[in-house]
N, C-alpha and C positions, 0 to 999 in steps of 0.2 A: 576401922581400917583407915590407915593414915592417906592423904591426897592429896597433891599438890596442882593449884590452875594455876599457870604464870599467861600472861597477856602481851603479846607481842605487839605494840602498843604504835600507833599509828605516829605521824610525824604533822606538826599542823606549822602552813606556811603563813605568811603576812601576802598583801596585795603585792606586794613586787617581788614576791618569791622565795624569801630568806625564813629563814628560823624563826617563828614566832616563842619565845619564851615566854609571855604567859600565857597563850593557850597552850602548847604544851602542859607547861605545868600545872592546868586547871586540868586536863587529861588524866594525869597521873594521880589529882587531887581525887577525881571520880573513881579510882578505881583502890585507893586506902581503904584499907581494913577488910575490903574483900578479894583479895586473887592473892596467891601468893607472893607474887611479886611481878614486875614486867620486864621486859627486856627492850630496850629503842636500837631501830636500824636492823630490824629483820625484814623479811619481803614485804611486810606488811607496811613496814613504816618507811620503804623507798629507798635502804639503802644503795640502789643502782646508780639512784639518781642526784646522791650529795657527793659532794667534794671532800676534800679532807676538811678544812675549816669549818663546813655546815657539821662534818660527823663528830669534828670533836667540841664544835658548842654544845651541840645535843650531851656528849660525855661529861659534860661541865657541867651541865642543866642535874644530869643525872646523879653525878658524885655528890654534887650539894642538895640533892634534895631530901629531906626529912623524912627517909622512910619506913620508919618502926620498925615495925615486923617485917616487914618487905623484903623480897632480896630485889636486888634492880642491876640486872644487866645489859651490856650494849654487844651490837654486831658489830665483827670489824671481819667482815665480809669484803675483799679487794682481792682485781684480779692479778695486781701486781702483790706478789707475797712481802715483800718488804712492806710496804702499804700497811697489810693487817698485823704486823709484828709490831709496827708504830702504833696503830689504833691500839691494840692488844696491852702495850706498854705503858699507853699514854691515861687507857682504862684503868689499867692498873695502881697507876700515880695514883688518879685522880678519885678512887676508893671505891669503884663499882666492883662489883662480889663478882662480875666473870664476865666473858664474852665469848659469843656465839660467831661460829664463823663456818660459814656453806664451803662446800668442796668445789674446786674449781669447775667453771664452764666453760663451756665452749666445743672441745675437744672433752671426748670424755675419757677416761684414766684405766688403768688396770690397777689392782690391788694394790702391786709397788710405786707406782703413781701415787698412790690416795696417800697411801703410809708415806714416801716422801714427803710430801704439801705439811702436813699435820705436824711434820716431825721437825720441818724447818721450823715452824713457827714455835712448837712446843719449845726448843732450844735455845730459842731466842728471849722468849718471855717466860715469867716466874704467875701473868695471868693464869687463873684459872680459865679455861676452855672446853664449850660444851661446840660436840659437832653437830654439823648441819647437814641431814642427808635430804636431798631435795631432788628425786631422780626424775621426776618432772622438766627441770629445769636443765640440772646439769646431764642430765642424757644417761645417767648410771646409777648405780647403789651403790654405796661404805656395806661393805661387809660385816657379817656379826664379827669374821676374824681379823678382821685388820681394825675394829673398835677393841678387841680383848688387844692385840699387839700397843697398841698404842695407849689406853688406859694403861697394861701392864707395866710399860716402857718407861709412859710421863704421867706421874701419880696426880699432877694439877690438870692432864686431859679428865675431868669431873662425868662427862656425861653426852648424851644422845640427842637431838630433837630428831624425829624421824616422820618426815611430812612423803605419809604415803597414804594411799586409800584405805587401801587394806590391811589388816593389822598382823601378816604371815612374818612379813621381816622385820617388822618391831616385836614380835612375841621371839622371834631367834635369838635376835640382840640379847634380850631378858634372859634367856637357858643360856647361850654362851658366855656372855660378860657378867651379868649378873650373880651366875651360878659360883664365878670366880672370884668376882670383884664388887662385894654385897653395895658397897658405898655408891660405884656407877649408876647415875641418873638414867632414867629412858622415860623421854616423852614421848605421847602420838603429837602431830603437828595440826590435824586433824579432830574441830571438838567433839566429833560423833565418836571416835575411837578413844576419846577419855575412860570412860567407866569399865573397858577393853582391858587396856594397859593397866590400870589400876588393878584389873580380878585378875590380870596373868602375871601381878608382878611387879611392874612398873611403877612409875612415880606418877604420872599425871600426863598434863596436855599443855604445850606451849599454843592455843588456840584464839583465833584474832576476835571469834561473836563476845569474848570477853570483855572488847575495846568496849561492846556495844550496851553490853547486859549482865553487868559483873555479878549482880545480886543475883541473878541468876546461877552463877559457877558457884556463889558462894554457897546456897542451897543446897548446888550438887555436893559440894565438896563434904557439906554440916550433916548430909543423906549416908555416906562413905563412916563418918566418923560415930552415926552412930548406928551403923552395921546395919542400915536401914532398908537393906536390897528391894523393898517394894517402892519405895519412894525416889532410891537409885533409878531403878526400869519407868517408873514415872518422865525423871529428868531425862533420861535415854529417849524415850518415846517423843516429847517434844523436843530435844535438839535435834530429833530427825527431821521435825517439820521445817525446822529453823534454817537449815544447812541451807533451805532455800533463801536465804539474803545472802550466800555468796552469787547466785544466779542472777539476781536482779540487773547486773552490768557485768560487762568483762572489762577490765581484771570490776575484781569485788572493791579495790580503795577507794573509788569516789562513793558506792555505797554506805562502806564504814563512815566513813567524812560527815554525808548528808546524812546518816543514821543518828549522828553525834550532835550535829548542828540543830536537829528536830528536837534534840531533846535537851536542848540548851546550854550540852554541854563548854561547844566552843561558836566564834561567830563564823569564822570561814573554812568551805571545805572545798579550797584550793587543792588541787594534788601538781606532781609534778609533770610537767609536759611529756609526752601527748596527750595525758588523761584527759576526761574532759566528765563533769558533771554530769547527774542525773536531770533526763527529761522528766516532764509532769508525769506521765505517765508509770515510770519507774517509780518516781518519789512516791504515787499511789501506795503500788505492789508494798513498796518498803514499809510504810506508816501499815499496812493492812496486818506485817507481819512483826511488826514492833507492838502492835496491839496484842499478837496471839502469845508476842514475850512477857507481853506485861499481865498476863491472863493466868488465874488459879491454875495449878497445877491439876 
């Protein structure tokens, strides 16, 4: 059964706050050959908190970097819609395979709303476009029917991320768009709801413990491929225990960060302001539960 993990890939800064370009790109060096591919500038990776120039160094970093088999997309995530038309076009230029872009906040939309936002942007760029439902944040839900109007409409709207707990309106998604439009992607956002979306359907998980523990998804994914369902319910069973290192701190990025820098992968795990690092005590819990990732199945 085919599977896809893509890794919504963290943003690592220098000491005075700017784009570090090679830790970044030692980031992305960690996670070759195991996840599908990643995407930079999703919630995970602070697009709230860049500017246009920090967003499209990151698209720069991206479009040039060597990614095989990878696919490697960027958010162009802005609450001004011209904003994400630019990111969206500039992605495009620049040879990333697509961009991810969350439904507006603030105020939250009705259907015709949602399909407006999507449709401006569709029109404007020839990017491929995967949506962002994030009703957490934005205060709403992208409907399964206004993802079928909008796939149907703009053949380069590709696909889903659908960052929900529970997997009732990503399994809809899958019966309505899917049933339609076999090519439409649908992710859980959520890595516990990988092996979910995958038995109903769906493509996989855009999920952040990837940042942490790629070899991990890669397992799951090689469990999937070879129809392995006991070994599936295995990797299900511990990613339930796992979910706990989003808990360690609110939000979970400075976790991610210090999860990464413990493990050699980068030296600093700056986040953006207000965040603020892991106490000792945290950094415990974390190492306690970086130990149970790195433990026999």
């Amino acid at each position: 059964m085919e599977s896809r993990y893509i890794t919504p890939v963290v943003t690592i800064f220098d000491d005075k706050g700017r784009v570090d370009i090679e830790q970044n790109r030692q980031v992305y060096d960690s996670l070759s050959t195991k996840v599908s591919g990643f995407v930079t500038m999703g919630s995970t990776g602070e697009f709230f908190a860049l500017d246009m120039n920090s967003s499209k160094t990151l698209i720069d970093l991206c479009g040039n970097y060597p990614k095989r088999d990878m696919k490697v997309y960027a958010g162009a995530s802005r609450l001004d819609v011209n904003e994400s038309i630019e990111l969206a076009n500039y992605a495009n230029e620049q040879g990333v395979d697509g961009v991810m872009i969350i439904s507006p906040y603030y105020f939250p939309l009705d259907d015709e709303g949602v399909f407006r936002f999507y449709s401006t942007i569709a029109e404007k760029t020839s990017a491929k476009i995967f949506i962002y439902n994030f009703p957490e944040r934005t205060g709403y839900s992208v409907s399964p029917e206004v993802c079928l109007r909008l796939a149907d409409k703009y053949p380069h709207i590709i696909g889903l991320k659908d960052t929900i707990p529970d997997t009732n309106h990503t399994a809809q998604v899958i019966d309505v768009v899917k049933s339609r439009i076999p090519h439409f992607e649908v992710y859980a956002g959520y890595d516990n709801n990988f092996a979910h979306v995958v038995l109903s359907g769906g493509n996989g998980c855009i999920g952040g413990l990837s940042n942490i523990i790629p070899q991990f998804f890669a397992s799951w994914m090689n469990a999937f491929a070879k129809s392995d369902l006991a070994l599936v319910a295995k990797h299900q069973q511990r990613v339930d225990q796992l979910m706990a290192i989003y808990g360690v701190n609110a939000p979970f990025i400075p976790t991610f960060k210090k999860a990464l820098q413990l493990k050699g992968v980068i030296n600093s795990d700056r986040c953006s302001s207000p965040f603020i690092g892991l106490n000792s005590v945290q950094t415990e819990q974390l190492q306690q539960l970086l130990a149970l990732a790195d433990s026999p199945l």
